[in-house]
C-alpha positions as CSV (number, residue, x, y, z in Angstrom):
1,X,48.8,30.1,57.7
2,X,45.4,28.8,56.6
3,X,43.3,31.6,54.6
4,X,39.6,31.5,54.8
5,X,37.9,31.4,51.6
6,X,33.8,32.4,51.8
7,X,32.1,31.2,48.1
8,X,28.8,32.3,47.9
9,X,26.8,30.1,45.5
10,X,27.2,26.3,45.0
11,X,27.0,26.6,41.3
12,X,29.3,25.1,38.9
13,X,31.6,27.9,39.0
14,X,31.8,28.1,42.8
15,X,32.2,24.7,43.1
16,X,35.0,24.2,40.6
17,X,36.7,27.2,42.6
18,X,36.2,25.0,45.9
19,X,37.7,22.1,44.0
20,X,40.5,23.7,42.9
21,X,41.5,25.4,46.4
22,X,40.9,22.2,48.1
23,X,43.9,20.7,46.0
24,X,46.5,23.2,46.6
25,X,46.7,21.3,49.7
26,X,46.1,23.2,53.3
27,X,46.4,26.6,52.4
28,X,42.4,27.5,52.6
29,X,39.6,26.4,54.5
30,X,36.3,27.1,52.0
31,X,33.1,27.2,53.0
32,X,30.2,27.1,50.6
33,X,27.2,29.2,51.4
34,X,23.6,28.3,49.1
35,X,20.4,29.7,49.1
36,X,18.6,26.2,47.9
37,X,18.5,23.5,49.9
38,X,21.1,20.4,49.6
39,X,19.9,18.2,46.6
40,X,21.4,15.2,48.3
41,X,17.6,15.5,50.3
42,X,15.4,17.0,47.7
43,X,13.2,14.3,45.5
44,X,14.7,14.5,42.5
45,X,11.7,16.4,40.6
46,X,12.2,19.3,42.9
47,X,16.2,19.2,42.8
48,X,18.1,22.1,41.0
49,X,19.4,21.3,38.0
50,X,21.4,22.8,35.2
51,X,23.0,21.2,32.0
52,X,27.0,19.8,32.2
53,X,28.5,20.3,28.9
54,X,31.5,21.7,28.0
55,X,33.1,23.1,25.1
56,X,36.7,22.6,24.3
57,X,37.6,26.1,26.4
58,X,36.1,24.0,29.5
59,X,37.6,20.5,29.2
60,X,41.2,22.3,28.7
61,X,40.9,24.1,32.2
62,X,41.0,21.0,33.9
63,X,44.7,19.1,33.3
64,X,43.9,15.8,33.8
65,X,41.4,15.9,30.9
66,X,43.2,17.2,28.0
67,X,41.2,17.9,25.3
68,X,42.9,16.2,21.5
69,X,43.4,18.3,19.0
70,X,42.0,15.5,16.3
């Protein structure tokens, strides 16, 4: 039985949820609900944007990028 997932926000965190209940195969059909418009058709001076950096807590939630302990 498929379960319908609602995310409301197309941020980082709501799309790493998407992402992650996308892989666990077909078990949920998400859809993504935003208030700003798609920034695919947005010049890029008007596009949202927010910084990508993550700390050692963030690289370690996602497996295939294990973070070294050097």
């Amino acid at each position: 039985m498929v379960k319908k997932i609602a995310i409301i926000g197309a941020g980082s965190s709501g799309l790493l949820l998407a992402h992650y209940l996308l892989h666990r195969g077909d078990k949920y059909q998400v859809d993504i609900y935003e208030r700003r418009s798609d920034p695919r058709t947005v010049s890029f001076s008007n596009s949202r944007t927010y910084p990508i950096s993550l700390n050692e807590r963030g690289m370690s939630a996602n497996p295939k990028n294990p973070v070294s302990s050097s």
